[in-house]
CHARMM internal coordinates of N, CA and C (Angstrom, degrees):
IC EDIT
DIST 1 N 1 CA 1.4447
DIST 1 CA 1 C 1.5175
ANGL 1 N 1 CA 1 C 108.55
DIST 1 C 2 N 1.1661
ANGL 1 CA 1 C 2 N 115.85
DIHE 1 N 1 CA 1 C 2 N 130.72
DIST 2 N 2 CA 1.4854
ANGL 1 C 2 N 2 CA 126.63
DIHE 1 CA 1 C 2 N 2 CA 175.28
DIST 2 CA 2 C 1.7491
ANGL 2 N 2 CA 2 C 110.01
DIHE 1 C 2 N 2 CA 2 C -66.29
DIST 2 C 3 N 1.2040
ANGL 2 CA 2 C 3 N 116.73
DIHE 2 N 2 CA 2 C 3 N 88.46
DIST 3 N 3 CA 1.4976
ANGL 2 C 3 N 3 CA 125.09
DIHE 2 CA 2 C 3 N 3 CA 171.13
DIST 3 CA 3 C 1.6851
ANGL 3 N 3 CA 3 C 121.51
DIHE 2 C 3 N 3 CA 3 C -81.01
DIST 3 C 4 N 0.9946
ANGL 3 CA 3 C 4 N 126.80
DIHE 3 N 3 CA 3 C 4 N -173.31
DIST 4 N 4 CA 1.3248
ANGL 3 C 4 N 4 CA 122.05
DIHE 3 CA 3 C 4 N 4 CA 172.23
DIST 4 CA 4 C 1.8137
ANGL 4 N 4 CA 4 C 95.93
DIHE 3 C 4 N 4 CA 4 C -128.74
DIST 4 C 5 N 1.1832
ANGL 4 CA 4 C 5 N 99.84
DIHE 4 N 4 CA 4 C 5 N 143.99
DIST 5 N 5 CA 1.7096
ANGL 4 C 5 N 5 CA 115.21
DIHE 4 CA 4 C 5 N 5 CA -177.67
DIST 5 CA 5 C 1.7011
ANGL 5 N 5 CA 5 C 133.67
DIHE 4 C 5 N 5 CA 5 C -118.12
DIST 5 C 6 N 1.1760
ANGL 5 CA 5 C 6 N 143.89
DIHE 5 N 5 CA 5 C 6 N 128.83
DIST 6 N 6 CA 1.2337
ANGL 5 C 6 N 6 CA 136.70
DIHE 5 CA 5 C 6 N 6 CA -146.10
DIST 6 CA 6 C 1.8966
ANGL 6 N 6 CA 6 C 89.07
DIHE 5 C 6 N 6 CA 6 C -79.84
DIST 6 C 7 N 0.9375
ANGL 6 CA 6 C 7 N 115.27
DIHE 6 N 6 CA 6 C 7 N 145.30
DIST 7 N 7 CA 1.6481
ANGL 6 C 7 N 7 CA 116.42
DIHE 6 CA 6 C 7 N 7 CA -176.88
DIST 7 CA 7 C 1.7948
ANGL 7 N 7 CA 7 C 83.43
DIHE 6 C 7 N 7 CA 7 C -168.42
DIST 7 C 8 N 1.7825
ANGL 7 CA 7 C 8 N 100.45
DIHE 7 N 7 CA 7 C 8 N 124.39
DIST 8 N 8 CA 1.5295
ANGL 7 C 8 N 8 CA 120.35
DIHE 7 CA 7 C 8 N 8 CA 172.18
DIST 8 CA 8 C 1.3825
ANGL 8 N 8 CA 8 C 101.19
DIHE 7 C 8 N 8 CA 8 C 38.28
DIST 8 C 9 N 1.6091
ANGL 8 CA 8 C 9 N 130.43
DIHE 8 N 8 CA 8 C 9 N 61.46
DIST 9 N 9 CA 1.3311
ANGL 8 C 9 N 9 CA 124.29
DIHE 8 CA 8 C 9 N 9 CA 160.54
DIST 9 CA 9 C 1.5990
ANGL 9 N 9 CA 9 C 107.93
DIHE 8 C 9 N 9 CA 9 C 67.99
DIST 9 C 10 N 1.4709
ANGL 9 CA 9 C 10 N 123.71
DIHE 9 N 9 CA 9 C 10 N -2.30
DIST 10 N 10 CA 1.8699
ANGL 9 C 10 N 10 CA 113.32
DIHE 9 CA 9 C 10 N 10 CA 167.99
DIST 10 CA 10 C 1.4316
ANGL 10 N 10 CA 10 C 104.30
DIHE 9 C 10 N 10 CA 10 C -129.41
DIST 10 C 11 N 1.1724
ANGL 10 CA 10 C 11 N 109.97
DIHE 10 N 10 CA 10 C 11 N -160.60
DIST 11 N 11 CA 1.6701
ANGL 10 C 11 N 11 CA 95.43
DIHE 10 CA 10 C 11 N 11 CA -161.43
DIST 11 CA 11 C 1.6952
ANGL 11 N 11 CA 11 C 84.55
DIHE 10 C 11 N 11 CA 11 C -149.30
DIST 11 C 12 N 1.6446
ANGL 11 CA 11 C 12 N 91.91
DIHE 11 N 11 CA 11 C 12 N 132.20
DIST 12 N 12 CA 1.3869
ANGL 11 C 12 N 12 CA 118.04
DIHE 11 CA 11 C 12 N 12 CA -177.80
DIST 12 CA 12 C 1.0008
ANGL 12 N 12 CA 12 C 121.88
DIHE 11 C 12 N 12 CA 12 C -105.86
DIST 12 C 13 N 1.7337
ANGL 12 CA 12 C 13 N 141.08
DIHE 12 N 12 CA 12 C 13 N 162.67
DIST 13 N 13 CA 1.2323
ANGL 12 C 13 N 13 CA 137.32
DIHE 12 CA 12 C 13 N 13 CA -149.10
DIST 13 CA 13 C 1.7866
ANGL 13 N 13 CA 13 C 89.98
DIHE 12 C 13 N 13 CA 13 C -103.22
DIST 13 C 14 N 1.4176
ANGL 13 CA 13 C 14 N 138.80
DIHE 13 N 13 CA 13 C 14 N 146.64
DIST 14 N 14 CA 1.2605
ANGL 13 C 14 N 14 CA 130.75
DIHE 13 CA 13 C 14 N 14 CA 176.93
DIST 14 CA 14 C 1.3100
ANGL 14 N 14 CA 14 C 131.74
DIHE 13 C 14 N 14 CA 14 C -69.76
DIST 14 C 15 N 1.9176
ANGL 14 CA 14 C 15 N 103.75
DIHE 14 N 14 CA 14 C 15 N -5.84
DIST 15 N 15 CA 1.3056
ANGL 14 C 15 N 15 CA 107.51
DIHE 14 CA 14 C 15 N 15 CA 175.19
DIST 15 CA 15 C 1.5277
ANGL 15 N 15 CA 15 C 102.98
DIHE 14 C 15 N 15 CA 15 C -63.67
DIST 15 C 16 N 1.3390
ANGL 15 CA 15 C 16 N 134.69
DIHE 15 N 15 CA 15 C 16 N -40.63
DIST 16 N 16 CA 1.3238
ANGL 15 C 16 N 16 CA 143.57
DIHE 15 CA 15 C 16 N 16 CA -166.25
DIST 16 CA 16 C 1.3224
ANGL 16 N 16 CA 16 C 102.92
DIHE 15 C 16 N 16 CA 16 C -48.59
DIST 16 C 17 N 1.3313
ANGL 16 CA 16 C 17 N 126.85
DIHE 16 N 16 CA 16 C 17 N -41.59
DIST 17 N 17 CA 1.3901
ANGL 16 C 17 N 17 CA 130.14
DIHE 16 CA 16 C 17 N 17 CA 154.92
DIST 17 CA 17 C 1.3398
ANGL 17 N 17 CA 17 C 137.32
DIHE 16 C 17 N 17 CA 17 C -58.59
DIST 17 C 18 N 1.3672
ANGL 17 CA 17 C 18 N 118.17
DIHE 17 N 17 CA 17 C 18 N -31.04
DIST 18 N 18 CA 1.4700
ANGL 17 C 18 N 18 CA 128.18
DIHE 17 CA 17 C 18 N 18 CA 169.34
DIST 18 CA 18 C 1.7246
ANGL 18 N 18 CA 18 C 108.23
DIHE 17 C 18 N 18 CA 18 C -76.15
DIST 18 C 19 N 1.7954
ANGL 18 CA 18 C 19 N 102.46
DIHE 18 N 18 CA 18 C 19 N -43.39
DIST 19 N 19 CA 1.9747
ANGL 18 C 19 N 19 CA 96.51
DIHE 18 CA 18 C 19 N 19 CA 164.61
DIST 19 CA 19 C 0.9831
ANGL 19 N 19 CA 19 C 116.24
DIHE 18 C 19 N 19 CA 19 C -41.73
DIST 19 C 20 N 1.2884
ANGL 19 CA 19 C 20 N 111.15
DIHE 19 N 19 CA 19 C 20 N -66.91
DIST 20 N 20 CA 2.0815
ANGL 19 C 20 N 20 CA 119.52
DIHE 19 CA 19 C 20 N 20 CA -172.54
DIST 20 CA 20 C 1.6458
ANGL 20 N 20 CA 20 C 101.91
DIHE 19 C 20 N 20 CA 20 C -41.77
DIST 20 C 21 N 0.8230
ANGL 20 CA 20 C 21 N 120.59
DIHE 20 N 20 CA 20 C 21 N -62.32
DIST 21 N 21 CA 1.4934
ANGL 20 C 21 N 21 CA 132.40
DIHE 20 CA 20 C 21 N 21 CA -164.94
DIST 21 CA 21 C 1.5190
ANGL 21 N 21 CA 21 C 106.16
DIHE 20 C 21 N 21 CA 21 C -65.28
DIST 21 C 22 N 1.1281
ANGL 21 CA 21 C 22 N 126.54
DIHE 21 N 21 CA 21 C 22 N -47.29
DIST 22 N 22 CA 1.6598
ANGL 21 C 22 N 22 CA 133.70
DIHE 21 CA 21 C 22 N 22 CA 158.62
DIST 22 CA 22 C 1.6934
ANGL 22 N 22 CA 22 C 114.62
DIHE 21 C 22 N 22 CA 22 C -57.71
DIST 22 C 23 N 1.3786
ANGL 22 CA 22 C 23 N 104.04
DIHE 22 N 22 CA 22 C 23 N -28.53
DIST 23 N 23 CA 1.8719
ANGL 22 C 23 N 23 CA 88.65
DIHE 22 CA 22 C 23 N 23 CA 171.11
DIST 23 CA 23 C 1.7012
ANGL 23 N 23 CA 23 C 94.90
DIHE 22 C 23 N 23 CA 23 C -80.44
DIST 23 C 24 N 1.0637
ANGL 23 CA 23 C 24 N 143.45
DIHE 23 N 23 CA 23 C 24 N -46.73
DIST 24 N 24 CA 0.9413
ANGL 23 C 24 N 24 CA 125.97
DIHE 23 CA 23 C 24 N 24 CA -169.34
DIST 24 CA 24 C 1.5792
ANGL 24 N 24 CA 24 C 142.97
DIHE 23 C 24 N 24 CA 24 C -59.62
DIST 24 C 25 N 1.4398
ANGL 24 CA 24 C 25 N 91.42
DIHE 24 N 24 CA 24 C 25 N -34.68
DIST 25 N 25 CA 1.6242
ANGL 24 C 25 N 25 CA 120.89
DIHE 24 CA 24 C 25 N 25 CA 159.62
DIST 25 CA 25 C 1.8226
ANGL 25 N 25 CA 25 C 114.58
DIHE 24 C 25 N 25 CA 25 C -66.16
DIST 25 C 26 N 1.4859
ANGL 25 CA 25 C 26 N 107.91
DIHE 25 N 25 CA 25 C 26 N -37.35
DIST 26 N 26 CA 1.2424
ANGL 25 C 26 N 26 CA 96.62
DIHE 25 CA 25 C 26 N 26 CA 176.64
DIST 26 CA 26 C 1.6241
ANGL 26 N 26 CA 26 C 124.37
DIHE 25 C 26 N 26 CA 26 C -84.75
DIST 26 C 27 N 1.0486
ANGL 26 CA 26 C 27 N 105.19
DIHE 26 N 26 CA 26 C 27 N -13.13
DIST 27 N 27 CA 1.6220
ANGL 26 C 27 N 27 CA 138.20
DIHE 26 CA 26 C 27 N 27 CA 176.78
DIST 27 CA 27 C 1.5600
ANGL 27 N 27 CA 27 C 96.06
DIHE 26 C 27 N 27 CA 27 C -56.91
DIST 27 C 28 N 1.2197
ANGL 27 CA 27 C 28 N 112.12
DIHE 27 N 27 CA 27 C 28 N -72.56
DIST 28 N 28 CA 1.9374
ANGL 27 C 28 N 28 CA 112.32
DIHE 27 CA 27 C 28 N 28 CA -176.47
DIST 28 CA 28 C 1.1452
ANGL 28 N 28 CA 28 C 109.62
DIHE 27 C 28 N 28 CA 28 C -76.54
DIST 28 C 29 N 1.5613
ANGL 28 CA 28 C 29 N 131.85
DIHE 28 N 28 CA 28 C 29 N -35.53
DIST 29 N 29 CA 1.4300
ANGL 28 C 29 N 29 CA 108.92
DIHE 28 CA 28 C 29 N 29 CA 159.59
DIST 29 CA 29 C 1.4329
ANGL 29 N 29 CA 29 C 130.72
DIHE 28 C 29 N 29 CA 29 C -43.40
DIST 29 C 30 N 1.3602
ANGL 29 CA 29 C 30 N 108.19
DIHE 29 N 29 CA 29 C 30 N -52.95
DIST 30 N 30 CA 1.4775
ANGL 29 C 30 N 30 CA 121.99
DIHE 29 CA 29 C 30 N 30 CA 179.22
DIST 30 CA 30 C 1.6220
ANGL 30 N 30 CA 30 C 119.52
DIHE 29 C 30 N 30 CA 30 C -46.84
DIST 30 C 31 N 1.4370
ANGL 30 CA 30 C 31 N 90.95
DIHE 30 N 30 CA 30 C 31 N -49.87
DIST 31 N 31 CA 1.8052
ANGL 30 C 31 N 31 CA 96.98
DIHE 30 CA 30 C 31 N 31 CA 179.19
DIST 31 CA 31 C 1.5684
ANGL 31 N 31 CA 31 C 108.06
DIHE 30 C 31 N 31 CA 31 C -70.24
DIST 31 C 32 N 1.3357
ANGL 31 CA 31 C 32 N 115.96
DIHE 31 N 31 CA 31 C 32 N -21.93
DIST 32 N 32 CA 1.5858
ANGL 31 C 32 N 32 CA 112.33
DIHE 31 CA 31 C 32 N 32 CA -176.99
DIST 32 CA 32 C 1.8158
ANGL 32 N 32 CA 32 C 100.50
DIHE 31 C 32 N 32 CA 32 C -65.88
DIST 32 C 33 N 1.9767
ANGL 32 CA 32 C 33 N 99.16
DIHE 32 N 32 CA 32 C 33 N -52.49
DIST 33 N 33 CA 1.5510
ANGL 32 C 33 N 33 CA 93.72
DIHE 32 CA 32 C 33 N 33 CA -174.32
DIST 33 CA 33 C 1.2641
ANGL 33 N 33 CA 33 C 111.88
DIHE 32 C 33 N 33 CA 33 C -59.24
DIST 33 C 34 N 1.4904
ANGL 33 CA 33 C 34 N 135.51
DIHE 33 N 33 CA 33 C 34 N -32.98
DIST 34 N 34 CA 1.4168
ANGL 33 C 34 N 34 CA 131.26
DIHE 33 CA 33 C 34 N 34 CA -173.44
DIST 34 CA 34 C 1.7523
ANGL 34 N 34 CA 34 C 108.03
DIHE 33 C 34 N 34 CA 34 C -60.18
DIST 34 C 35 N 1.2385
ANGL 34 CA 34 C 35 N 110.76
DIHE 34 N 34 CA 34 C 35 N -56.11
DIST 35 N 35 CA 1.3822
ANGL 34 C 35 N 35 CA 115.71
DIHE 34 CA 34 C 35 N 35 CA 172.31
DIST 35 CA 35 C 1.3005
ANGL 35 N 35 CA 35 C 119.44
DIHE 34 C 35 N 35 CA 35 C -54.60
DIST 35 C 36 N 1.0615
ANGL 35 CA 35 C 36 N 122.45
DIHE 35 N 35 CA 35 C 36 N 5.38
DIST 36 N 36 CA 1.7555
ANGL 35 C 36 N 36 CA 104.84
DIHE 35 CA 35 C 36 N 36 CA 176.96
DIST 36 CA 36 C 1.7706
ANGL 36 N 36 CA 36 C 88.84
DIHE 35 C 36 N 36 CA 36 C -142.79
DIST 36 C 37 N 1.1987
ANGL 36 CA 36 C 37 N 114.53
DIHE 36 N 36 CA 36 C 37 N 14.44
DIST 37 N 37 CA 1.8684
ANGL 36 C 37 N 37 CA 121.68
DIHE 36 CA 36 C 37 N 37 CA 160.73
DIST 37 CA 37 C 1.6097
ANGL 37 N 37 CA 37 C 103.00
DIHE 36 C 37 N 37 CA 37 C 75.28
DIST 37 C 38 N 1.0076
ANGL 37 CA 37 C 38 N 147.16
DIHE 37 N 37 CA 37 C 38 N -2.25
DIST 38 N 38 CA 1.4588
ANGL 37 C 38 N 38 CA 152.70
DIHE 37 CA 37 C 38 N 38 CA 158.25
DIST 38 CA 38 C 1.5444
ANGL 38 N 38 CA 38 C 99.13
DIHE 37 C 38 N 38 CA 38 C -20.69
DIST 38 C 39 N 1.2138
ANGL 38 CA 38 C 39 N 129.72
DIHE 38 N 38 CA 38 C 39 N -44.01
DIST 39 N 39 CA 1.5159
ANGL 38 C 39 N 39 CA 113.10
DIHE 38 CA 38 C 39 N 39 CA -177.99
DIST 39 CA 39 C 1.3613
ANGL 39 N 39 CA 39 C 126.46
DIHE 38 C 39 N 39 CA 39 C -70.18
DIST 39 C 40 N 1.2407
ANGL 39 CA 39 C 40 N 102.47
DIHE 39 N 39 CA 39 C 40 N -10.76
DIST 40 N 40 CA 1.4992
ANGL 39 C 40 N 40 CA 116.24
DIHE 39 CA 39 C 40 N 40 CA 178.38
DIST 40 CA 40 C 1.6131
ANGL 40 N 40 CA 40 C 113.43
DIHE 39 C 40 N 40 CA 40 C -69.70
DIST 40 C 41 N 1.5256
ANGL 40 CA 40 C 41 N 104.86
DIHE 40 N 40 CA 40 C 41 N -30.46
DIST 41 N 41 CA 1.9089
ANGL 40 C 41 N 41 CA 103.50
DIHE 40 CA 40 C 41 N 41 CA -176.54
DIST 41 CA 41 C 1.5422
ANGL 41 N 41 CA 41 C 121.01
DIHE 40 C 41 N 41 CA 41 C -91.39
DIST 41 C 42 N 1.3071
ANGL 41 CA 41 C 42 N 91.15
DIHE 41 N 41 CA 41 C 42 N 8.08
DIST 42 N 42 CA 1.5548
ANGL 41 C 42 N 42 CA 111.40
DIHE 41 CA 41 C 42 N 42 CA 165.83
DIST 42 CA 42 C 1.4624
ANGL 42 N 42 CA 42 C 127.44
DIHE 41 C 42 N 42 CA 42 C -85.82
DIST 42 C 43 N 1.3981
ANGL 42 CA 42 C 43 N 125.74
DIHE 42 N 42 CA 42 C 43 N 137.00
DIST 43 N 43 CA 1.3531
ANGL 42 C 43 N 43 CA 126.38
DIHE 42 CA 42 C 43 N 43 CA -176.27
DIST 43 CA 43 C 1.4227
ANGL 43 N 43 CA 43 C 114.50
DIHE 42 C 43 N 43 CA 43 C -55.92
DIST 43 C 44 N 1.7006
ANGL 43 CA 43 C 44 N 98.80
DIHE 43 N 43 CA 43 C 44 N -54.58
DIST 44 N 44 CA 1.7781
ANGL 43 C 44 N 44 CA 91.17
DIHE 43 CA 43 C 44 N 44 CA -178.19
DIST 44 CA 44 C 1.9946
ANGL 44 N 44 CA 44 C 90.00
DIHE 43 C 44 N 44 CA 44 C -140.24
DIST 44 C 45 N 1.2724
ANGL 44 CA 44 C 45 N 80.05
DIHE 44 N 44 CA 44 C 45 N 120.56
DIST 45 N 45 CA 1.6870
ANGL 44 C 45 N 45 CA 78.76
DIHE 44 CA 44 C 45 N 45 CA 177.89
DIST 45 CA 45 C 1.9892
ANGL 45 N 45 CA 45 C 137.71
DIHE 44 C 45 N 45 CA 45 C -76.29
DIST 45 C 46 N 1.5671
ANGL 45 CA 45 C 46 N 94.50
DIHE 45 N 45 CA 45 C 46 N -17.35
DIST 46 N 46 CA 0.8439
ANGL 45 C 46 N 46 CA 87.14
DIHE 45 CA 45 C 46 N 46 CA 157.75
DIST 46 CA 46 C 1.6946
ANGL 46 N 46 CA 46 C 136.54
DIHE 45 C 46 N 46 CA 46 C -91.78
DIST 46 C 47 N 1.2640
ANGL 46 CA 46 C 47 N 119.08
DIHE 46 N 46 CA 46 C 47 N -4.88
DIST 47 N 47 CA 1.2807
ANGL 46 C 47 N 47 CA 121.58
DIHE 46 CA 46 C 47 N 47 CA 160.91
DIST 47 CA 47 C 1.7236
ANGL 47 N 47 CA 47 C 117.09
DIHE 46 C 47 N 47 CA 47 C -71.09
DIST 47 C 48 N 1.2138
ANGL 47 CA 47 C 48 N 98.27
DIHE 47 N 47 CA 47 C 48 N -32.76
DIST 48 N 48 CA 1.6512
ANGL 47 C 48 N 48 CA 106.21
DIHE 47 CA 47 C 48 N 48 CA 154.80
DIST 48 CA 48 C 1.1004
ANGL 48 N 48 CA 48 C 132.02
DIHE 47 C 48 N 48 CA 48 C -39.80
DIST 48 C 49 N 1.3399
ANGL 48 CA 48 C 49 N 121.81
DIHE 48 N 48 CA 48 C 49 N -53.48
DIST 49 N 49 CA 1.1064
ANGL 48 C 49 N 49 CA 146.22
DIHE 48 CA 48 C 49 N 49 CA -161.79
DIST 49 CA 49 C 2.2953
ANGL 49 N 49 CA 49 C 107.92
DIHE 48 C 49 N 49 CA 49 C -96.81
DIST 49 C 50 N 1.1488
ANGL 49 CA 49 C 50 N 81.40
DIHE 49 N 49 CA 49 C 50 N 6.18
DIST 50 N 50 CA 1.4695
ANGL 49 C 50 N 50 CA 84.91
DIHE 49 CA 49 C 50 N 50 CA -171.36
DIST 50 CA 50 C 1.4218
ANGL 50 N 50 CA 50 C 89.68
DIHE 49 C 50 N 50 CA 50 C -113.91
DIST 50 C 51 N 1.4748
ANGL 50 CA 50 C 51 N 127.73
DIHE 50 N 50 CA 50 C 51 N -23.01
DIST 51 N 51 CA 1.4678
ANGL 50 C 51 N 51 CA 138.28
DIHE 50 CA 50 C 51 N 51 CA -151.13
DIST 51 CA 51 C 1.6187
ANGL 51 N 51 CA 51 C 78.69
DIHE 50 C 51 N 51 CA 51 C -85.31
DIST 51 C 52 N 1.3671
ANGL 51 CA 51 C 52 N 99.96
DIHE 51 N 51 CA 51 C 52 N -81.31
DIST 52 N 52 CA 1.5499
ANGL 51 C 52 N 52 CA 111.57
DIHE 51 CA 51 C 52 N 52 CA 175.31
DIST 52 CA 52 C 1.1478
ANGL 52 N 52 CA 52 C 111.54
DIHE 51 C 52 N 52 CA 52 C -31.61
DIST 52 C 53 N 1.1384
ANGL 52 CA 52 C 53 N 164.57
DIHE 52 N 52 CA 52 C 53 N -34.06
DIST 53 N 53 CA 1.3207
ANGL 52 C 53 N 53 CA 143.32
DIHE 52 CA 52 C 53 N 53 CA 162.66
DIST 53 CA 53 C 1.6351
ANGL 53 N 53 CA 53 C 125.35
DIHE 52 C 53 N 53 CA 53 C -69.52
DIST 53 C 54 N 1.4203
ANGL 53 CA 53 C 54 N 96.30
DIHE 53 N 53 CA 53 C 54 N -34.86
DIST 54 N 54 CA 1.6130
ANGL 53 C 54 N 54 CA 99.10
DIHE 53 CA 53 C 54 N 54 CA -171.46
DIST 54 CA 54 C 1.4927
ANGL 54 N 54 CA 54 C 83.53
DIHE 53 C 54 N 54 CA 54 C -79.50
DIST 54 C 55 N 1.4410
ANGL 54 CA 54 C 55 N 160.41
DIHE 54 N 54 CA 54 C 55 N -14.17
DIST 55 N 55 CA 1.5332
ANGL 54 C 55 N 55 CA 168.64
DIHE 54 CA 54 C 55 N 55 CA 172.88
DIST 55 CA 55 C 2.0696
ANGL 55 N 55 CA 55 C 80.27
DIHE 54 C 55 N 55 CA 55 C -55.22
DIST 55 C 56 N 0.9513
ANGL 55 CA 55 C 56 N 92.44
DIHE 55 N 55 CA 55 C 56 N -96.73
DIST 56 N 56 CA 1.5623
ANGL 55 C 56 N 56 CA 111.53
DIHE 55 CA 55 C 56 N 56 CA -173.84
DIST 56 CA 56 C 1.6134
ANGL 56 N 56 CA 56 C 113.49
DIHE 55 C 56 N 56 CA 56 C -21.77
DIST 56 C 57 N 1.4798
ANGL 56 CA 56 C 57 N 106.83
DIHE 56 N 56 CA 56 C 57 N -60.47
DIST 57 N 57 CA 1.1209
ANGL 56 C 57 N 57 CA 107.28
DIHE 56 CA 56 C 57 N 57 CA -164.80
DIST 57 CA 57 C 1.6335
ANGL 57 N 57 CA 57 C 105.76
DIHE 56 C 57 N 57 CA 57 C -86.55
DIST 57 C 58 N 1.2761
ANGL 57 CA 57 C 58 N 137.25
DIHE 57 N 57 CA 57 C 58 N -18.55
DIST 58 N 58 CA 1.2499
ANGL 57 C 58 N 58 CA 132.02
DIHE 57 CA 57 C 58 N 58 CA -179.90
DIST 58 CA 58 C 2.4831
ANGL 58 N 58 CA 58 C 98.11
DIHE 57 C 58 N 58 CA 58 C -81.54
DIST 58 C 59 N 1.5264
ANGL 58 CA 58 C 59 N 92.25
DIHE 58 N 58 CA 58 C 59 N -38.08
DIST 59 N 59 CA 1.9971
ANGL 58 C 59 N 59 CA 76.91
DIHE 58 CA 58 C 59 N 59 CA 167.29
DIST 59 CA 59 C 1.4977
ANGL 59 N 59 CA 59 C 118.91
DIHE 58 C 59 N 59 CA 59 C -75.01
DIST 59 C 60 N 1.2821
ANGL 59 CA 59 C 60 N 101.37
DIHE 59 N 59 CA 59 C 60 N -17.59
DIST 60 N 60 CA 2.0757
ANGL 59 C 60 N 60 CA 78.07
DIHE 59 CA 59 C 60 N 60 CA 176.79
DIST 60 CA 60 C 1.3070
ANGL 60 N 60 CA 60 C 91.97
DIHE 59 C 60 N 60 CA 60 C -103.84
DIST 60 C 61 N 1.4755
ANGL 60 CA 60 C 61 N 128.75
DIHE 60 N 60 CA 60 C 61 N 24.72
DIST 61 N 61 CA 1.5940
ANGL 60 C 61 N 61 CA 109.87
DIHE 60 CA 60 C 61 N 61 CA 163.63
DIST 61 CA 61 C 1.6095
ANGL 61 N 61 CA 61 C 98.00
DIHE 60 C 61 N 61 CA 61 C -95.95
DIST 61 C 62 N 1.5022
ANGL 61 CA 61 C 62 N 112.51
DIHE 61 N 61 CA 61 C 62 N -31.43
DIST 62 N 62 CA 1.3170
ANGL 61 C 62 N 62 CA 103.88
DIHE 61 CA 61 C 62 N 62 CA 178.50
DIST 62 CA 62 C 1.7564
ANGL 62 N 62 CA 62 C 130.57
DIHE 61 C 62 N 62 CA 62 C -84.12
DIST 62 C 63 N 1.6273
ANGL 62 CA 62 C 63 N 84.27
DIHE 62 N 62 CA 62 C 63 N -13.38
DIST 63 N 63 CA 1.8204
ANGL 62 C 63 N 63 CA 97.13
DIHE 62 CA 62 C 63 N 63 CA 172.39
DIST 63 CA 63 C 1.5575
ANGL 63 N 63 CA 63 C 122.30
DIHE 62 C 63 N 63 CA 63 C -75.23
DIST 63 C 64 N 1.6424
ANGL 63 CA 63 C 64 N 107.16
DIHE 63 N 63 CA 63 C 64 N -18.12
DIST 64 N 64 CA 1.4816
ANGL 63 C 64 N 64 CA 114.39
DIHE 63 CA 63 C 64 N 64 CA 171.49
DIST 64 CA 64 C 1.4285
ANGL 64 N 64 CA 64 C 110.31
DIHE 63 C 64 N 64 CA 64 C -88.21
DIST 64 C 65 N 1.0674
ANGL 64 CA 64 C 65 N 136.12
DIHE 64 N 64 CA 64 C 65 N -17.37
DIST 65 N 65 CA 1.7304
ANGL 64 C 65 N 65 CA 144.01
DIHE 64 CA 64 C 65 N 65 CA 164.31
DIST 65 CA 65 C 1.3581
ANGL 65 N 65 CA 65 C 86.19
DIHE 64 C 65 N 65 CA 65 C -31.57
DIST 65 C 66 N 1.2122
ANGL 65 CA 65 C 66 N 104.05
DIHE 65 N 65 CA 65 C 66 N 156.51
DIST 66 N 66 CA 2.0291
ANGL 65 C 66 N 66 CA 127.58
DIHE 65 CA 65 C 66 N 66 CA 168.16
DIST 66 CA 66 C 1.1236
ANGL 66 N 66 CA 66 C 95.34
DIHE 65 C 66 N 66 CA 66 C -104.24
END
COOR INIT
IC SEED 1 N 1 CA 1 C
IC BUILD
């Protein structure tokens, strides 16, 4: 459930927590695909790479659901 959380004395929405946690996850994925050249068989990689994140960050928004 999307709660709100005390962060520096105001209170933040919990997605702000699932972002943080999704750059990080997409961060080592990314360097894994770069290292083994996977971005190369892509048309345009950085729209790729934008796909892949909103991929990431919309499953651990739905993997933390109850």
């Amino acid at each position: 459930m999307l709660i709100e959380i005390p962060l520096f004395g105001g209170l933040a929405p919990s997605i702000l927590v699932y972002f943080a946690f999704s750059i990080g996850l997409f961060i080592a994925v990314d360097r894994l695909i770069s290292e083994l050249g996977l971005w190369s068989l892509v048309w345009h990689p950085p729209l790729a790479r934008f796909g892949l994140f909103l991929c990431v960050f919309s499953a651990l928004v739905v993997a933390m659901r109850p």
